[in-house]
C-alpha positions as CSV (number, residue, x, y, z in Angstrom):
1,X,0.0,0.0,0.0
2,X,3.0,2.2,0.7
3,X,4.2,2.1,-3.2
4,X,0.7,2.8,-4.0
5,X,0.4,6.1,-2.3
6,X,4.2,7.3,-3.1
7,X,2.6,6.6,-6.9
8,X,0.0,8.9,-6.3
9,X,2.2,11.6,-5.1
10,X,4.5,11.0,-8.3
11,X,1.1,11.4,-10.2
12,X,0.4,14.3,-8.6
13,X,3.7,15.9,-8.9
14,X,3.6,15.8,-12.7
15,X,-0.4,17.0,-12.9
16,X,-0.3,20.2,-15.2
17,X,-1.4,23.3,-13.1
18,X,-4.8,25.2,-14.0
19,X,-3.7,28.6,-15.0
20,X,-4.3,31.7,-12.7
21,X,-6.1,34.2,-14.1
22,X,-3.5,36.6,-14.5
23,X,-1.6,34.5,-17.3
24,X,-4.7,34.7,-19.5
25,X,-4.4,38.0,-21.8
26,X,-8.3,38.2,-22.5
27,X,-7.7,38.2,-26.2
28,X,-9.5,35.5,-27.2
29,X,-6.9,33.3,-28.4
30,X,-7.2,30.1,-30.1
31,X,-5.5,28.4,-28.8
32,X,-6.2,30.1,-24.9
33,X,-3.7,29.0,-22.7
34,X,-7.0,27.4,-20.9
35,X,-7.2,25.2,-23.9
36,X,-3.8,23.8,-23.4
37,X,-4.1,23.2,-19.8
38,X,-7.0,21.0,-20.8
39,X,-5.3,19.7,-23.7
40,X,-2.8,18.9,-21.0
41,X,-5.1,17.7,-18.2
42,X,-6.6,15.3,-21.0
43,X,-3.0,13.9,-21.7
44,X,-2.3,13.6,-17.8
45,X,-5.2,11.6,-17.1
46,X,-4.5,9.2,-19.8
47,X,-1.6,8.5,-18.6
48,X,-2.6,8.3,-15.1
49,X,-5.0,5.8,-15.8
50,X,-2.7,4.0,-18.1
51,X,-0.3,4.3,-15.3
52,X,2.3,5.4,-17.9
53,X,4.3,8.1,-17.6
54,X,6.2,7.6,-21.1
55,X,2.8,9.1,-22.9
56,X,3.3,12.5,-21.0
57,X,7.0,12.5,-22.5
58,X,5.5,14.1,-26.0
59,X,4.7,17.2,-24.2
60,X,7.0,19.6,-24.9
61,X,6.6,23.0,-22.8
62,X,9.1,25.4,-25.0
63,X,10.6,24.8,-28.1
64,X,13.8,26.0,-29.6
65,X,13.0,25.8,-33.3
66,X,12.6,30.0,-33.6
67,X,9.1,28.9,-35.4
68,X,6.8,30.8,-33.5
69,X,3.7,28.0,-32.9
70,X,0.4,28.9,-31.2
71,X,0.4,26.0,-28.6
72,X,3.6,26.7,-27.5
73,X,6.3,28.8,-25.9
74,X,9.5,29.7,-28.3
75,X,12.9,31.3,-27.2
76,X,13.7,34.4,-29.2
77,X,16.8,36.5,-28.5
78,X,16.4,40.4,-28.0
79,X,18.9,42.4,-30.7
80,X,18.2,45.7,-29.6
81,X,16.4,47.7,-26.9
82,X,15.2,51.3,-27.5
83,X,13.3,53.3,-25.7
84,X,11.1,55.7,-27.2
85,X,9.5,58.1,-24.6
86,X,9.6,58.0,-20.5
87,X,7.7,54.8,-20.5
88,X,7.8,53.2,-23.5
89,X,10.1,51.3,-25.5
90,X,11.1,49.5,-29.1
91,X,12.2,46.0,-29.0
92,X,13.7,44.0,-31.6
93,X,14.2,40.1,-31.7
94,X,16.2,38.6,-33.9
95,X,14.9,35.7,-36.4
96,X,16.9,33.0,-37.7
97,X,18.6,33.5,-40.9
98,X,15.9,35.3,-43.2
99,X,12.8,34.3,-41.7
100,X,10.4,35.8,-41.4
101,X,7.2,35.7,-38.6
102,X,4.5,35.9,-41.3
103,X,1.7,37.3,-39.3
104,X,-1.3,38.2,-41.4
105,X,-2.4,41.9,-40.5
106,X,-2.9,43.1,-36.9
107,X,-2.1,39.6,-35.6
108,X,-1.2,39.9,-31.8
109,X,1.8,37.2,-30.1
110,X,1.6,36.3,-26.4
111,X,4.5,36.7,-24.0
112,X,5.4,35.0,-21.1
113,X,6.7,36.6,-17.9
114,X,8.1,35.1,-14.6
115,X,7.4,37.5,-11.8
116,X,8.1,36.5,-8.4
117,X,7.8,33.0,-9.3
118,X,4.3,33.8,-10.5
119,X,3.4,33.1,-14.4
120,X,2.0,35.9,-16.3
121,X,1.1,36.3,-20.0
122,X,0.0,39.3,-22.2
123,X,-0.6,40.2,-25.7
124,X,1.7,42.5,-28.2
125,X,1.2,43.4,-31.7
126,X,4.2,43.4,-33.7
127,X,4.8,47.0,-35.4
128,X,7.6,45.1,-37.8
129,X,5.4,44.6,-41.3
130,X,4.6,40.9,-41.0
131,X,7.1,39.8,-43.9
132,X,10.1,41.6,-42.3
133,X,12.8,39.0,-42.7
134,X,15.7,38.4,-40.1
135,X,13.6,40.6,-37.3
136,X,10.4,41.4,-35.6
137,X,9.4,44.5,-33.1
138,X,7.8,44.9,-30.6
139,X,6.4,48.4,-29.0
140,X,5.8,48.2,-25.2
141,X,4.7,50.6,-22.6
142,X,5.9,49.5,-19.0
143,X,3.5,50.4,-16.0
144,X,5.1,51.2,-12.5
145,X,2.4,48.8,-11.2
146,X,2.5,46.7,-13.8
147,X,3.5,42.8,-13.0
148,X,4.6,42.3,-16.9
149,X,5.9,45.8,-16.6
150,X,8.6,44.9,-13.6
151,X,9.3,41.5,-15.8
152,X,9.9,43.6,-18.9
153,X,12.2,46.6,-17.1
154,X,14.9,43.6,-16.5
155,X,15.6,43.1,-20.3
156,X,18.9,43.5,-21.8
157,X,20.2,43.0,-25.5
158,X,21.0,38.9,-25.9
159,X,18.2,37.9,-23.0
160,X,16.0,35.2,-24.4
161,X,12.3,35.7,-24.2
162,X,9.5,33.6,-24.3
163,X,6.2,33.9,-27.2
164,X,3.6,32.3,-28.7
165,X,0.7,32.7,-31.2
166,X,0.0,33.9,-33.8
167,X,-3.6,35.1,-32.8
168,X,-6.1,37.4,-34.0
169,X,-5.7,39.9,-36.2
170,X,-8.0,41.7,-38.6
171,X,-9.0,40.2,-42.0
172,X,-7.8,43.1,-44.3
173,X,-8.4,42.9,-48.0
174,X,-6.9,45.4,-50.1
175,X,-9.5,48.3,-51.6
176,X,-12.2,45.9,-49.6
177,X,-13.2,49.3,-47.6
178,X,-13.1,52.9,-49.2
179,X,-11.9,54.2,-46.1
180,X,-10.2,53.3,-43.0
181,X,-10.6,55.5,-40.2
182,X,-8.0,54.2,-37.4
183,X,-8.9,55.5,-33.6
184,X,-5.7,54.5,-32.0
185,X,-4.7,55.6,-28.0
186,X,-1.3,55.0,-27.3
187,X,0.3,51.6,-27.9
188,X,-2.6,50.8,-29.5
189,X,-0.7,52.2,-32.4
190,X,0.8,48.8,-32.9
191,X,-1.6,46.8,-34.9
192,X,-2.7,50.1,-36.9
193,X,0.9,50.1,-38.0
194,X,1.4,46.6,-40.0
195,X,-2.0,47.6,-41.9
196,X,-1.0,51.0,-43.0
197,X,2.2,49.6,-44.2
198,X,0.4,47.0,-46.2
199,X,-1.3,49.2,-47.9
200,X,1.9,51.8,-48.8
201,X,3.4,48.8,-50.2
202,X,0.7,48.2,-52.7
203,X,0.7,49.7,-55.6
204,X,-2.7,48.9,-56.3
205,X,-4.3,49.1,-52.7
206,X,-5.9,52.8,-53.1
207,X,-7.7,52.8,-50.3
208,X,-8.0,55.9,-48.3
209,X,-6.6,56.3,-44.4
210,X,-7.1,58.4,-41.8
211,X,-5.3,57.5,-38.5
212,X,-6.2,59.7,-35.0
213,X,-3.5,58.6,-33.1
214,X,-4.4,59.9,-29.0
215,X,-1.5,60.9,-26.9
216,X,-0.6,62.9,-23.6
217,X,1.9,65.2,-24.8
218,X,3.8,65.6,-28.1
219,X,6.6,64.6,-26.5
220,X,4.5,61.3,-25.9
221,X,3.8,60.5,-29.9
222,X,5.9,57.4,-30.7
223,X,7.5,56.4,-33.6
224,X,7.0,60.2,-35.7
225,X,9.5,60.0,-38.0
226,X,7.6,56.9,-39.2
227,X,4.5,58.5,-39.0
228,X,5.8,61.6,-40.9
229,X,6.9,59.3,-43.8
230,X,3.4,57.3,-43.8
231,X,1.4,60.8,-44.1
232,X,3.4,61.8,-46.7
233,X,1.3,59.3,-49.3
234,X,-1.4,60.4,-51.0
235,X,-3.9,58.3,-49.7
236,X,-3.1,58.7,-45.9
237,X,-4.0,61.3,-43.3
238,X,-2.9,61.6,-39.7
239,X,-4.4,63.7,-36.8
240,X,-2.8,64.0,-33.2
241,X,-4.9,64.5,-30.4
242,X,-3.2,65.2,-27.0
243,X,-4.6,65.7,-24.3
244,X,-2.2,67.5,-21.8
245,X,-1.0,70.2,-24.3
246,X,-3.0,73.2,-23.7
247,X,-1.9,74.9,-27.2
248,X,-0.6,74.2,-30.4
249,X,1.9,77.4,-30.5
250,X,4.9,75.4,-28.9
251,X,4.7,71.9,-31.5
252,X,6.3,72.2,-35.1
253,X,4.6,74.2,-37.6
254,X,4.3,71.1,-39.4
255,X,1.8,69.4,-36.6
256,X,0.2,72.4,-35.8
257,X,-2.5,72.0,-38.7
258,X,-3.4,68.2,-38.3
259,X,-3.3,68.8,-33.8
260,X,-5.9,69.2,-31.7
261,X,-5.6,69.7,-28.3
262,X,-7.9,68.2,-25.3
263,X,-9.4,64.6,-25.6
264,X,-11.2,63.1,-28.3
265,X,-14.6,63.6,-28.0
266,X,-17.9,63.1,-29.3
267,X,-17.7,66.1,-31.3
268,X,-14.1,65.4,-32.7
269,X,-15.2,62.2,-33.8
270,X,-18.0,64.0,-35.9
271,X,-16.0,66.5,-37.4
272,X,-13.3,63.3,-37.9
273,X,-15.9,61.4,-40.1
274,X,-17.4,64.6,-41.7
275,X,-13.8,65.0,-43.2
276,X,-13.6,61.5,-44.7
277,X,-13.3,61.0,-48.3
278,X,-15.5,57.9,-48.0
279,X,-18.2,56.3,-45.5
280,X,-15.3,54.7,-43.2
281,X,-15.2,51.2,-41.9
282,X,-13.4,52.3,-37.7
283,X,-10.6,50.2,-36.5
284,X,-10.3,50.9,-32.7
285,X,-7.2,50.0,-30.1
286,X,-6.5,51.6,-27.3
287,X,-7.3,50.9,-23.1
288,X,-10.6,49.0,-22.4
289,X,-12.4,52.7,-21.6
290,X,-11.1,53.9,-24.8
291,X,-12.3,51.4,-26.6
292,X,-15.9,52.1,-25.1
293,X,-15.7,55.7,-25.2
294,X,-15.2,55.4,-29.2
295,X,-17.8,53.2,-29.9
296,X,-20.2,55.5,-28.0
297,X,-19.0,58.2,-30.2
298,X,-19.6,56.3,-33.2
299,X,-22.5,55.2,-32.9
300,X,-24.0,58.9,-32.1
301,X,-22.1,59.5,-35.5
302,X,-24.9,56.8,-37.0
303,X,-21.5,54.3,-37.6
304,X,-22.9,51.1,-37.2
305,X,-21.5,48.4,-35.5
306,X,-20.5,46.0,-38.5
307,X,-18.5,48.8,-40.1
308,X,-16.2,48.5,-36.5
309,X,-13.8,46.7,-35.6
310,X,-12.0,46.7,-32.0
311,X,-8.4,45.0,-31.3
């Protein structure tokens, strides 16, 4: 009987463990880390009842390949850390040879933290256009509170880091929508970015963009000398909302027209839409309040849900 209940400890000792809440990003991944715990669980109690421990040997937690797989965790090596304003930051992981990720627009990848021997997972959008070859980035904004935050503070070029996915994303078409009008807060730049490049790119893609991207300060706008290049194509606007300036005297002269100061609001929104070339199909990313706030506005703006979309 003594072997019997050592076994069951062994059992127990190699059960998977039920995620916490706090390592599920609330994306809506397929997979969800939930579905590989019971993908998992469903393996464990095979073997358990097969009382053989050689059928758990197939599952393998991380792999090493640098192929980026939904179900599970890959090691890729940080080339470069930059950081863009007091709290934000560019990072850039290096692929092997000339790979490439191949995310299809506005995808999102999962990274895993280790904080205080707690396991924690969020979702990032790479700003890298999804055939960038050799590379991928990666824009991040740390929190002082933030668990990921205090994981993500500690990097250095050559750590490793942990990622999975691909998930999500928005099913762009070229010239499928007239107009794109991107409401972006933020970091929530990052899937707007791979979408307007996409559409640089192509020759034949003439549809029409208008990006609000929402900031604090102007000091606070990331990536503008990307920006500046993207609004200089014929099909593509960009207006700067920031909220903390109180006037547009102190900003270049060549902001000053497409600024506004104070927060977007219903109003803005109208005037926004009333200045679009075509009825616009709204891509929204930006805090979970921002999110809510926008579709408000646009629906008092007589937008209609199916011509949203919300990362």
């Amino acid at each position: 009987l003594q072997t019997m209940s050592e076994n069951e400890d062994d059992w127990l000792a190699l059960k998977p463990q039920e995620p916490s809440p706090s390592q599920c990003c609330g994306s809506g991944c397929k997979p969800c880390i939930y579905d590989v715990y019971e993908k998992e669980l469903a393996q464990w109690e095979r073997a358990k009842a097969k009382r053989d421990k050689s059928l758990l040997m197939e599952k393998k937690e991380q792999s090493n390949n640098s192929e980026l797989n939904p179900d599970t965790f890959t090691a890729f090596n940080i080339s470069s850390v930059e950081q863009l304003t007091e709290d934000t930051y560019q990072y850039k992981f290096e692929l092997p040879g000339n790979s490439s990720l191949r995310l299809s627009l506005g995808q999102h990848i999962v990274l895993r933290g280790m904080v205080n021997g707690l396991e924690v997972q969020r979702a990032y959008t790479p700003i890298s256009p999804g055939n960038a070859e050799g590379y991928f980035e990666v824009l991040i904004k740390c929190y002082e509170a933030g668990l990921m935050s205090q994981y993500i503070k500690t990097w250095k070029k050559g750590d490793m880091v942990f990622w999975r996915g691909p998930f999500g994303g928005f099913p762009y078409r070229p010239n499928k929508h007239g107009e794109l009008l991107m409401l972006a807060s933020g970091t929530g730049l990052a899937p707007m970015l791979p979408i307007l490049q996409s559409i640089t790119i192509d020759e034949e893609d003439e549809t029409f963009v208008t990006l609000v991207g929402c900031f604090r300060t102007f000091d606070r706008i990331y990536l503008k000398p990307l920006l500046q290049d993207l609004a200089r194509y014929w099909n593509i606007r960009i207006f700067y909302v920031l909220s903390q300036e109180t006037s547009l005297e102190k900003l270049p002269w060549s902001y000053q027209e497409n600024t506004y100061t104070g927060r977007l609001n219903e109003d803005l929104v109208k005037t926004i839409i009333n200045s679009c070339r075509r009825k616009p199909f709204v891509l929204i990313c930006g805090s979970s309040a921002f999110n809510e706030d926008m579709s408000k506005y646009l629906k008092a703006a007589g937008i209609e849900e199916n011509s949203c979309f919300v990362f």
